[in-house]
VOBA-1610 file (N, C-alpha, C; in pm, whole numbers, padded with zeros to 5 digits, always signed):
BEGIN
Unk-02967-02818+01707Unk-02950-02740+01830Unk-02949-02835+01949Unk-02856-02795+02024Unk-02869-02906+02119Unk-02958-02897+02242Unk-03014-03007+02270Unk-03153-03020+02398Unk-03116-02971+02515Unk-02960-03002+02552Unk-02943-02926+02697Unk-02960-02789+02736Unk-02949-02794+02869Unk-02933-02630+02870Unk-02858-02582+02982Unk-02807-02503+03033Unk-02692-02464+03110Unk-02714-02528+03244Unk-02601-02550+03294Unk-02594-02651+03386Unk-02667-02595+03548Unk-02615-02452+03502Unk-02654-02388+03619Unk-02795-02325+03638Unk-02921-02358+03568Unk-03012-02387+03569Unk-03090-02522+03616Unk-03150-02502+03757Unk-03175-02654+03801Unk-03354-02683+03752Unk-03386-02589+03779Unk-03558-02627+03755Unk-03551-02659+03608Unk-03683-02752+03608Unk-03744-02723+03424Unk-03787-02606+03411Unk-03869-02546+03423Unk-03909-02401+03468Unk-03816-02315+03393Unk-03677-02332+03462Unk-03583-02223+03382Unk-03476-02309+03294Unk-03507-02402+03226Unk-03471-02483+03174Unk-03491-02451+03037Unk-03691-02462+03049Unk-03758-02449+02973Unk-03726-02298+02863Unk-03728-02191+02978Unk-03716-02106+02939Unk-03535-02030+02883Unk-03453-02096+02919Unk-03321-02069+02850Unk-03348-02184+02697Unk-03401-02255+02715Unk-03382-02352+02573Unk-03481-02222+02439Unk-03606-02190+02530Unk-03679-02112+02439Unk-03588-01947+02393Unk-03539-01908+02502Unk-03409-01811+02453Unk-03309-01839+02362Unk-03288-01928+02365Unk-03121-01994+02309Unk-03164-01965+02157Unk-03331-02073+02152Unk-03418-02093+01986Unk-03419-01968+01936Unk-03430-01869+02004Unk-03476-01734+01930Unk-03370-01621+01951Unk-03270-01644+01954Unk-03160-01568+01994Unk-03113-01497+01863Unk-03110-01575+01756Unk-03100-01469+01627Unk-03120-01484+01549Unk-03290-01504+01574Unk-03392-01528+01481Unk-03420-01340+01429Unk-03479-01320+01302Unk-03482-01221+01296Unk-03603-01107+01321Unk-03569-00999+01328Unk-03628-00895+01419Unk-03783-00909+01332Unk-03866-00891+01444Unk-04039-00837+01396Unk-03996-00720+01302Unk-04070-00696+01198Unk-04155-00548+01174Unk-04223-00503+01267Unk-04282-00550+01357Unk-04338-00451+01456Unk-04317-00487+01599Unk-04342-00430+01706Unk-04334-00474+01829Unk-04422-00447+01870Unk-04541-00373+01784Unk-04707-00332+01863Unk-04746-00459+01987Unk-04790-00457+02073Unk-04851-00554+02154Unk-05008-00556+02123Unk-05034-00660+02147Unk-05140-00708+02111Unk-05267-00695+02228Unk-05396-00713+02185Unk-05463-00697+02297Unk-05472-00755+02347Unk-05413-00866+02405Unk-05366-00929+02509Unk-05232-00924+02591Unk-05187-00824+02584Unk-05039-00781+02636Unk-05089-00631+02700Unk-05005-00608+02794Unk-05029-00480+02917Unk-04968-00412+02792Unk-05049-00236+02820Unk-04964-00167+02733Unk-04840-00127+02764Unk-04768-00018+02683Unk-04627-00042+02728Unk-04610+00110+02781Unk-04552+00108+02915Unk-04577+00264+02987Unk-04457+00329+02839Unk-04546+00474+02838Unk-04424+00616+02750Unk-04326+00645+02792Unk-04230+00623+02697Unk-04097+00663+02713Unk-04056+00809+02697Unk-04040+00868+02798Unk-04053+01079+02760Unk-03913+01043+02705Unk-03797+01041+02776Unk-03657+01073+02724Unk-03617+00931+02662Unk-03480+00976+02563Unk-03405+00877+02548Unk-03336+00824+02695Unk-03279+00843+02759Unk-03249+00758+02867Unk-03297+00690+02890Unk-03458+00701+02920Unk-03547+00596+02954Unk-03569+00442+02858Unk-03498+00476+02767Unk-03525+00354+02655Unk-03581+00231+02689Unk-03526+00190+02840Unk-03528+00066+02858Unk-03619-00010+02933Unk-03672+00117+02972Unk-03800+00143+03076Unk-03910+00026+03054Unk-04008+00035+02934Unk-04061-00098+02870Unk-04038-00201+02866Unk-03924-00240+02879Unk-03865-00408+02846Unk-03857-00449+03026Unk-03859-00379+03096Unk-03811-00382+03216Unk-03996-00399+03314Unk-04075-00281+03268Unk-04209-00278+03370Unk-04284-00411+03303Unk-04310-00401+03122Unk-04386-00480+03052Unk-04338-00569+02941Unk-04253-00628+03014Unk-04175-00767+02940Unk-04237-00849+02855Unk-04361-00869+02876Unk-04458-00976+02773Unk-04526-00930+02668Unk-04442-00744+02664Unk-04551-00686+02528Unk-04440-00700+02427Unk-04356-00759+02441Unk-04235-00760+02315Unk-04238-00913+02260Unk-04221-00951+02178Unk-04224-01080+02104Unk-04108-01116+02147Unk-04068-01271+02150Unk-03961-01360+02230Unk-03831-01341+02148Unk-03857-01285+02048Unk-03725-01252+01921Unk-03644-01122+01972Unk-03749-01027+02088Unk-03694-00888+02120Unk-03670-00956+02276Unk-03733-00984+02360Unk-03736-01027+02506Unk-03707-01185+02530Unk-03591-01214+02545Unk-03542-01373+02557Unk-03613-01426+02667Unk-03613-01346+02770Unk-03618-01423+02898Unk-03646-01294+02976Unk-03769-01346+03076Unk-03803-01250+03182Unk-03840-01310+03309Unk-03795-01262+03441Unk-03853-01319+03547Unk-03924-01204+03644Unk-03895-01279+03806Unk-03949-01155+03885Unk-03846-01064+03914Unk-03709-01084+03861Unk-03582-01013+03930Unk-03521-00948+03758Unk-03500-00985+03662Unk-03391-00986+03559Unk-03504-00996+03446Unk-03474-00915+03324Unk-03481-00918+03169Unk-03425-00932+03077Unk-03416-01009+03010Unk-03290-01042+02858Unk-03363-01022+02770Unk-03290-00915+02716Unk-03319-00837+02598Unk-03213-00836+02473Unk-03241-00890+02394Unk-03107-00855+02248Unk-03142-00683+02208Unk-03040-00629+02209Unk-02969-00486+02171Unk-03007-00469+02082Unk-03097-00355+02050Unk-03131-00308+01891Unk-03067-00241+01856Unk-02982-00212+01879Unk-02800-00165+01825Unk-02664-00276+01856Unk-02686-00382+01770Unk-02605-00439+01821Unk-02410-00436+01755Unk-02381-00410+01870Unk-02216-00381+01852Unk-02127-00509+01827Unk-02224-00663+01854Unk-02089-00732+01810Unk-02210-00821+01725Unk-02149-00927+01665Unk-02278-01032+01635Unk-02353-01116+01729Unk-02354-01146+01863Unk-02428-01145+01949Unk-02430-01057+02054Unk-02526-00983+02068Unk-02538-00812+02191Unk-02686-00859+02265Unk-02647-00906+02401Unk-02765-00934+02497Unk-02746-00803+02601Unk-02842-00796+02683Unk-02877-00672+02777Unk-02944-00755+02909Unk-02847-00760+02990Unk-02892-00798+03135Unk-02965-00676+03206Unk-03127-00706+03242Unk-03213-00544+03298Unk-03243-00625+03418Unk-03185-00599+03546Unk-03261-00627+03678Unk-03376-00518+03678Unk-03457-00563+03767Unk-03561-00497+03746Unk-03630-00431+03899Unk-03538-00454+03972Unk-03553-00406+04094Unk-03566-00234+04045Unk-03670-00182+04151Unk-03663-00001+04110Unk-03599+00021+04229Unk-03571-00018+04315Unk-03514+00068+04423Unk-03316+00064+04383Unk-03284-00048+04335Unk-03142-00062+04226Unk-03151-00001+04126Unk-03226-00017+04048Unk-03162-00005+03851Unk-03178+00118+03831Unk-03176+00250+03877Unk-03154+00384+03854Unk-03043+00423+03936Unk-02981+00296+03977Unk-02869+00382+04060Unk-02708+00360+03975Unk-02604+00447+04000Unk-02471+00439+03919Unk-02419+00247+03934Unk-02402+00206+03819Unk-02374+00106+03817Unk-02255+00035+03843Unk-02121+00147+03860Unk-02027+00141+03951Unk-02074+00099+04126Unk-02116+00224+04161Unk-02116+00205+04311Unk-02197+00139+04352Unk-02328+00101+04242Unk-02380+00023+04326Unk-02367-00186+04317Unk-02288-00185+04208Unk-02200-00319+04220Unk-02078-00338+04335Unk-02035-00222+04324Unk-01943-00221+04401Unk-01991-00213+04546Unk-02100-00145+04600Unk-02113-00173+04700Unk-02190-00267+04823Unk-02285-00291+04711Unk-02425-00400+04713Unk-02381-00557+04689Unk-02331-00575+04779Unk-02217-00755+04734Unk-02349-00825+04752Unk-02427-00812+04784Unk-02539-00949+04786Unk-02596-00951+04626Unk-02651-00800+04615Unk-02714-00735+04459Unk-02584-00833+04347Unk-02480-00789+04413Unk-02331-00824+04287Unk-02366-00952+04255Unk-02350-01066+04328Unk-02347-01214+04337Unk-02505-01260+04243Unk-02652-01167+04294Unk-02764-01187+04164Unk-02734-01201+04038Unk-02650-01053+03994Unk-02623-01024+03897Unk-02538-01105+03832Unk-02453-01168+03924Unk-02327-01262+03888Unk-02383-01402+03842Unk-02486-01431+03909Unk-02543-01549+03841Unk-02621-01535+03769Unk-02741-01468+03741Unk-02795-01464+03629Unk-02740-01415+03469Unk-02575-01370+03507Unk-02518-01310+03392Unk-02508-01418+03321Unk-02420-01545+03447Unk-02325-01647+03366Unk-02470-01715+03308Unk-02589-01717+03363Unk-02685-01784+03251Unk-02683-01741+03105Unk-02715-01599+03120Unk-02720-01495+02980Unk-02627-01557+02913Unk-02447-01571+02964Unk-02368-01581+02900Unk-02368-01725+02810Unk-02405-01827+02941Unk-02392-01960+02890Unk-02483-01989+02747Unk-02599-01906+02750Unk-02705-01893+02625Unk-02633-01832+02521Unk-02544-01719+02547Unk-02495-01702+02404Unk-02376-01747+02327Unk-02341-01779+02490Unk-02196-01886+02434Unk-02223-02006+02328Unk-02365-02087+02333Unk-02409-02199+02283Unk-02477-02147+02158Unk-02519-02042+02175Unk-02585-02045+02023Unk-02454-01987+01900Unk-02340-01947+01997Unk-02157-01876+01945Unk-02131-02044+01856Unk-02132-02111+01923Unk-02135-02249+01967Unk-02200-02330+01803Unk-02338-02306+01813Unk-02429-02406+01701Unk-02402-02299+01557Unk-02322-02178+01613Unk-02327-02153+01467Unk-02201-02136+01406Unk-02111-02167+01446Unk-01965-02178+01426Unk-01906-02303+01494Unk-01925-02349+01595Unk-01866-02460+01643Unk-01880-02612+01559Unk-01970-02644+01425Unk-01940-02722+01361Unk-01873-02726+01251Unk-01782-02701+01256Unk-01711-02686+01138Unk-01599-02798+01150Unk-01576-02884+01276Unk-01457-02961+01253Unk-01314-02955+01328Unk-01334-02843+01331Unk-01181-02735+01414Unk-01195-02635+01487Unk-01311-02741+01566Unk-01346-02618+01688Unk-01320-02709+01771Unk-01312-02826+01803Unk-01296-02903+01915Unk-01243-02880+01990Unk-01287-02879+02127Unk-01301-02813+02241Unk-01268-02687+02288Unk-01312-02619+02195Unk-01316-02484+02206Unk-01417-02423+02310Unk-01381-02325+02399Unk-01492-02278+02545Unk-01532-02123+02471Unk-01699-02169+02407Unk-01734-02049+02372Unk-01713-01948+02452Unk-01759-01984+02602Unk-01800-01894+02701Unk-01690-01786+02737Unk-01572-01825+02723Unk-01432-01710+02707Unk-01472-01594+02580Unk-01527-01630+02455Unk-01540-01574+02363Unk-01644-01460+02412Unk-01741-01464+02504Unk-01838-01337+02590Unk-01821-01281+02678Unk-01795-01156+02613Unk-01781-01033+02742Unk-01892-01017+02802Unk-01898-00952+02918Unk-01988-00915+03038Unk-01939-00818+03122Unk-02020-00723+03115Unk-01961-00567+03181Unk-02080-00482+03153Unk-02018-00400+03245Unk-02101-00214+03213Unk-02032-00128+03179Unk-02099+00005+03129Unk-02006+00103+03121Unk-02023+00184+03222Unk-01922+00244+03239Unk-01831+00341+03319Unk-01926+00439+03356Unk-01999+00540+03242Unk-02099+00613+03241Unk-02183+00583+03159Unk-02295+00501+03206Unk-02377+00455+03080Unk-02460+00655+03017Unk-02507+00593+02943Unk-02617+00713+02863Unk-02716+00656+02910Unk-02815+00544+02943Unk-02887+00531+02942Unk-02933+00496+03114Unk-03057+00542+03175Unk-03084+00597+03366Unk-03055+00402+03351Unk-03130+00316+03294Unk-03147+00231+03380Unk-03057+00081+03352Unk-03002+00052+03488Unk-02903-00025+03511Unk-02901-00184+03388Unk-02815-00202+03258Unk-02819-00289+03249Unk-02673-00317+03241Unk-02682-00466+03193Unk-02500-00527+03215Unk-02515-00583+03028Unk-02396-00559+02984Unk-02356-00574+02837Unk-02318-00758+02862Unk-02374-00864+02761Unk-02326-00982+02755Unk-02355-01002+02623Unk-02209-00944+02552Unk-02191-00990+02414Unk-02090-01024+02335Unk-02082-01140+02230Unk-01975-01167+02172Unk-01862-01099+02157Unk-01774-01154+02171Unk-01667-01027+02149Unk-01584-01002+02059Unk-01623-01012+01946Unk-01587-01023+01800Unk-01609-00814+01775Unk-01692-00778+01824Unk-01730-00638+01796Unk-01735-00607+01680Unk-01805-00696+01565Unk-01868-00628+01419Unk-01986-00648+01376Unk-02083-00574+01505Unk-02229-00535+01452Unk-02261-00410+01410Unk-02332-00422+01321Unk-02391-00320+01211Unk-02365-00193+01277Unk-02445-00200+01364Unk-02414-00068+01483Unk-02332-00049+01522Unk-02170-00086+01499Unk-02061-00019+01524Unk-02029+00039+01432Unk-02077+00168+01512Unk-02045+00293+01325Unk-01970+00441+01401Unk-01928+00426+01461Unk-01794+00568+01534Unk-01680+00483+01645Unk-01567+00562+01650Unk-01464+00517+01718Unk-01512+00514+01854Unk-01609+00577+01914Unk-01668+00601+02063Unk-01692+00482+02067Unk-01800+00408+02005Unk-01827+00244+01977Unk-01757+00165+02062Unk-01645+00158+01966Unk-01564+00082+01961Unk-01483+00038+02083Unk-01442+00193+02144Unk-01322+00217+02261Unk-01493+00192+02403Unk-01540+00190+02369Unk-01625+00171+02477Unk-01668+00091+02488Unk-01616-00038+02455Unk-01582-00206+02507Unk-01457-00235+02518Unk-01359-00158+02478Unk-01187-00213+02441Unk-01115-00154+02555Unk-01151-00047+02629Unk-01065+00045+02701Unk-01134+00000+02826Unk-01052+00112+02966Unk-01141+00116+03066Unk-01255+00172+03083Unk-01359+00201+02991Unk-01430+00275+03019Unk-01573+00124+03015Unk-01547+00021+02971Unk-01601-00075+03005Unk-01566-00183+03127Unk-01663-00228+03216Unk-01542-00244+03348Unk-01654-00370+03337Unk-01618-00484+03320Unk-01616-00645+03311Unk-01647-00673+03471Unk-01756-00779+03468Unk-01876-00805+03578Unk-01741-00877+03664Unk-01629-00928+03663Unk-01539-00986+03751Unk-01403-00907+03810Unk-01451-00776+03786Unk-01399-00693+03849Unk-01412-00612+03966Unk-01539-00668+03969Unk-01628-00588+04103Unk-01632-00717+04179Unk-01590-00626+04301Unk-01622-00457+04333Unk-01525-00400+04374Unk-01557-00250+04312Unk-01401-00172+04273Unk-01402-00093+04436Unk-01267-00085+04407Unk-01205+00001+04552Unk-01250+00159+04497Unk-01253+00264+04600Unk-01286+00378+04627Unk-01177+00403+04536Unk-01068+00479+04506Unk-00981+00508+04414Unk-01013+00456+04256Unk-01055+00307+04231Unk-01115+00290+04110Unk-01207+00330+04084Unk-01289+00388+04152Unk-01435+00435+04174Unk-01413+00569+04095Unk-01340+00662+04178Unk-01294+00811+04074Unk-01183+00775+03968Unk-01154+00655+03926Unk-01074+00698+03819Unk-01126+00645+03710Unk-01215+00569+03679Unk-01251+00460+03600Unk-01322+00507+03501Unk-01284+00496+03378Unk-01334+00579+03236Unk-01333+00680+03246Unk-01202+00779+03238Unk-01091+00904+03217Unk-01079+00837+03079Unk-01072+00963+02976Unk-01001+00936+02882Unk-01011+00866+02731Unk-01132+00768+02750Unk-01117+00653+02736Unk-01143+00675+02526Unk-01207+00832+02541Unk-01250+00874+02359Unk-01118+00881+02303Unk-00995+00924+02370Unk-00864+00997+02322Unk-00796+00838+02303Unk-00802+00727+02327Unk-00722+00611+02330Unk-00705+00588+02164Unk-00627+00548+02197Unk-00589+00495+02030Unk-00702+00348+02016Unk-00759+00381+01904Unk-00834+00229+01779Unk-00722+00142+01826Unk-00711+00017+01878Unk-00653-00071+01849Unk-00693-00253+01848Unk-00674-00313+01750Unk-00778-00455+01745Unk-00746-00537+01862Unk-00880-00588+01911Unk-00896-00647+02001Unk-00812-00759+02006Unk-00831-00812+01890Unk-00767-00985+01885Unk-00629-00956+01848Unk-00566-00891+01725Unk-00436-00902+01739Unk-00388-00781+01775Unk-00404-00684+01843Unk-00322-00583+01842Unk-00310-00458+01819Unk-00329-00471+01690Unk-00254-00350+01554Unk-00355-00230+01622Unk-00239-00118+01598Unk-00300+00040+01596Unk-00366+00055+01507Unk-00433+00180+01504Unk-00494+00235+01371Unk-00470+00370+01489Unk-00474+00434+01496Unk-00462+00579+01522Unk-00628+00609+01606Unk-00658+00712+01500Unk-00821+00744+01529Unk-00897+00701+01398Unk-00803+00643+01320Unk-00895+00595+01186Unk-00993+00460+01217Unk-01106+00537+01231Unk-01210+00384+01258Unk-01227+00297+01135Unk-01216+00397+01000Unk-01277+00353+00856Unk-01132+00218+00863Unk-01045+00259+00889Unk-00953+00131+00848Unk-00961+00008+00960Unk-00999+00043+01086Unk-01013-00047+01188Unk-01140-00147+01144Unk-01264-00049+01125Unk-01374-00129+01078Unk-01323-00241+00968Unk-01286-00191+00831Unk-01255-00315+00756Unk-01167-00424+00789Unk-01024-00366+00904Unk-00971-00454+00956Unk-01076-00615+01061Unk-01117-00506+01112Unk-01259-00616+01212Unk-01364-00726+01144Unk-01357-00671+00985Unk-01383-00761+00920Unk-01326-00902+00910Unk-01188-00856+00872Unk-01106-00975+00820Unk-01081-01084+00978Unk-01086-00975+01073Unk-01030-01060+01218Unk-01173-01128+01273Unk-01305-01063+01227Unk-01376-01176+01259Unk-01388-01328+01166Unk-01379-01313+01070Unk-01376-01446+00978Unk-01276-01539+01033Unk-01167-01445+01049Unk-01040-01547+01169Unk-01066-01593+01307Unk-01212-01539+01384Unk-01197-01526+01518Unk-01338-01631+01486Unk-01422-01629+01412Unk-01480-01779+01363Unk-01465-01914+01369Unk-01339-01883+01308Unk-01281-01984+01241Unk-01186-02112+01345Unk-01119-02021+01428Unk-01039-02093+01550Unk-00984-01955+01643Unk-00983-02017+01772Unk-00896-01942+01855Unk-00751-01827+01856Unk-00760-01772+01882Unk-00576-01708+01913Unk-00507-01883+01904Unk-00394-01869+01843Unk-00293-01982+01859Unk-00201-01927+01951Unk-00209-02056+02021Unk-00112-02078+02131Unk+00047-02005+02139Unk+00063-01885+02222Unk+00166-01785+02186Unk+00194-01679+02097Unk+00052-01734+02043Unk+00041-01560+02018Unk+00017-01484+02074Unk+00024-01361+02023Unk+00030-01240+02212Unk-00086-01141+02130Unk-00185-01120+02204Unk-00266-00974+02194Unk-00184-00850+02209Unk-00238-00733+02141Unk-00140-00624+02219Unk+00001-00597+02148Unk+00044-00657+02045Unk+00125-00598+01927Unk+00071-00668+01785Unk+00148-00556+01701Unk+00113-00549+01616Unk+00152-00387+01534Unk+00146-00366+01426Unk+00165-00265+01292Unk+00105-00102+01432Unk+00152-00019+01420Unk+00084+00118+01441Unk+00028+00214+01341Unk-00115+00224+01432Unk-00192+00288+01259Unk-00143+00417+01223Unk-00204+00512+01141Unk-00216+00604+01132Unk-00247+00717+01181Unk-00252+00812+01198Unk-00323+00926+01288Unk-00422+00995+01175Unk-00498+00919+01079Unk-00584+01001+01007Unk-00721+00925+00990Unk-00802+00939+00897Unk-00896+00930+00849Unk-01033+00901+00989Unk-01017+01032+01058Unk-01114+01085+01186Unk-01256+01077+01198Unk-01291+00996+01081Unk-01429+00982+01105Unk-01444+00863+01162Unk-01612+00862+01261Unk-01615+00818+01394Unk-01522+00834+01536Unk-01495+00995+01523Unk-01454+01043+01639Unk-01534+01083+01791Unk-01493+01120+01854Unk-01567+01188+01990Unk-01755+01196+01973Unk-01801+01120+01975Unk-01923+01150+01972Unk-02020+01025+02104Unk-02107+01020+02105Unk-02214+00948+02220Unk-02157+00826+02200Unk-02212+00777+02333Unk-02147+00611+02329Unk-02280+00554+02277Unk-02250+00406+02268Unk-02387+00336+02180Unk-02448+00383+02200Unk-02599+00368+02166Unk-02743+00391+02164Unk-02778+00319+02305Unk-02700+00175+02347Unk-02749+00128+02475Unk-02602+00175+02557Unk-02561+00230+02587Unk-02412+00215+02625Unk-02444+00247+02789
//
């Protein structure tokens, strides 16, 4: 693993603490997350919305395998539903922000935007490198820029009250992608990417219309599938072992490819992720 750590980290301080993130980034999950009696307890979660509530008030009751990184502003959290093979969760932790719509208030809060904007590209640069130590030796990765390979965005209408930002691989074949909602709710507009903001008033009302009715179609090359997720999923198989392995080649084009089917409807219209 390599000793550095993102450039845009100047203290040891947060040096320290992205190298100790990076180590435990996908190490595997506790059996438990009880806190110990030496950890604040963890305030009750009444609703699902609130999910995130805990990781956000009492950051130090989760083991470093669930909570990467915590400060006085931001929480990095890995996704216990994770949708691609690396799924991080940017939680500012401001209360007078993080219950508010995550559209308008990126869009309108340009000082808030620019926080968020830098502490993302940290998140990102951490998962880009560990994208990096676990695929990048193979030989025929040379000079390959993990950091293109990580998305960073929100959704449109999250499910869940409190404000986080999605920074994850973008391969999209984690366990937890199990319905077409999943899926189209990183691929379509209904996911709106942290370098898009801040949206104009007109993008504001139009932004994730639609976005369950879109056709399945693969990220990396193209191809339709209709509403058949069962054939997209095994397809996402084969295109991550390829998306491992090396880059898109030069002229190849995203965005064509075979048109699927209009059948096999399971993982239709239903909730977006568990963190969405």
């Amino acid at each position: 693993m390599p000793k550095s750590t993102p450039s845009s980290l100047s203290s040891r301080t947060a040096a320290s603490t992205n190298k100790n993130a990076f180590s435990v980034l996908m190490s595997s999950r506790p059996t438990s997350t009880t806190p110990t009696s030496s950890t604040a307890p963890r305030p009750a979660r009444t609703t699902f919305a609130d999910a995130l509530l805990p990781y956000i008030t009492t950051p130090s009751s989760f083991p470093p395998s669930v909570v990467l990184h915590h400060s006085t502003d931001f929480v990095w959290i890995r996704d216990k539903y994770a949708k691609s093979f690396i799924h991080t969760l940017l939680l500012p932790r401001d209360p007078a922000r993080n219950t508010q719509h995550p559209l308008e208030l990126l869009s309108r809060d340009v000082e808030f935007l620019e926080k968020v904007r830098v502490e993302a590209a940290k998140l990102r640069g951490v998962v880009a490198r560990e994208l990096e130590r676990r695929f990048g030796g193979n030989g025929k990765q040379g000079g390959r820029n993990w950091v293109d390979e990580v998305l960073v965005g929100v959704h449109a209408h999250p499910s869940l009250r409190h404000l986080h930002v999605h920074v994850l691989s973008r391969d999209l074949s984690g366990e937890a992608l199990r319905k077409a909602s999943h899926y189209n709710s990183f691929t379509t507009g209904f996911f709106v990417r942290l370098e898009e903001f801040p949206l104009s008033g007109e993008e504001l009302e139009k932004r994730g219309g639609g976005w369950r009715k879109e056709e399945l179609r693969c990220w990396r090359c193209g191809r339709g599938f209709g509403r058949s997720f069962v054939k997209l999923k095994a397809h996402l198989g084969v295109e991550f072992e390829a998306w491992k392995a090396a880059p898109m080649e030069e002229g190849e084009e995203e965005g064509e490819g075979e048109e699927g089917e209009e059948d096999g409807r399971e993982g239709g219209a239903g909730e977006v992720g568990e963190t969405g």
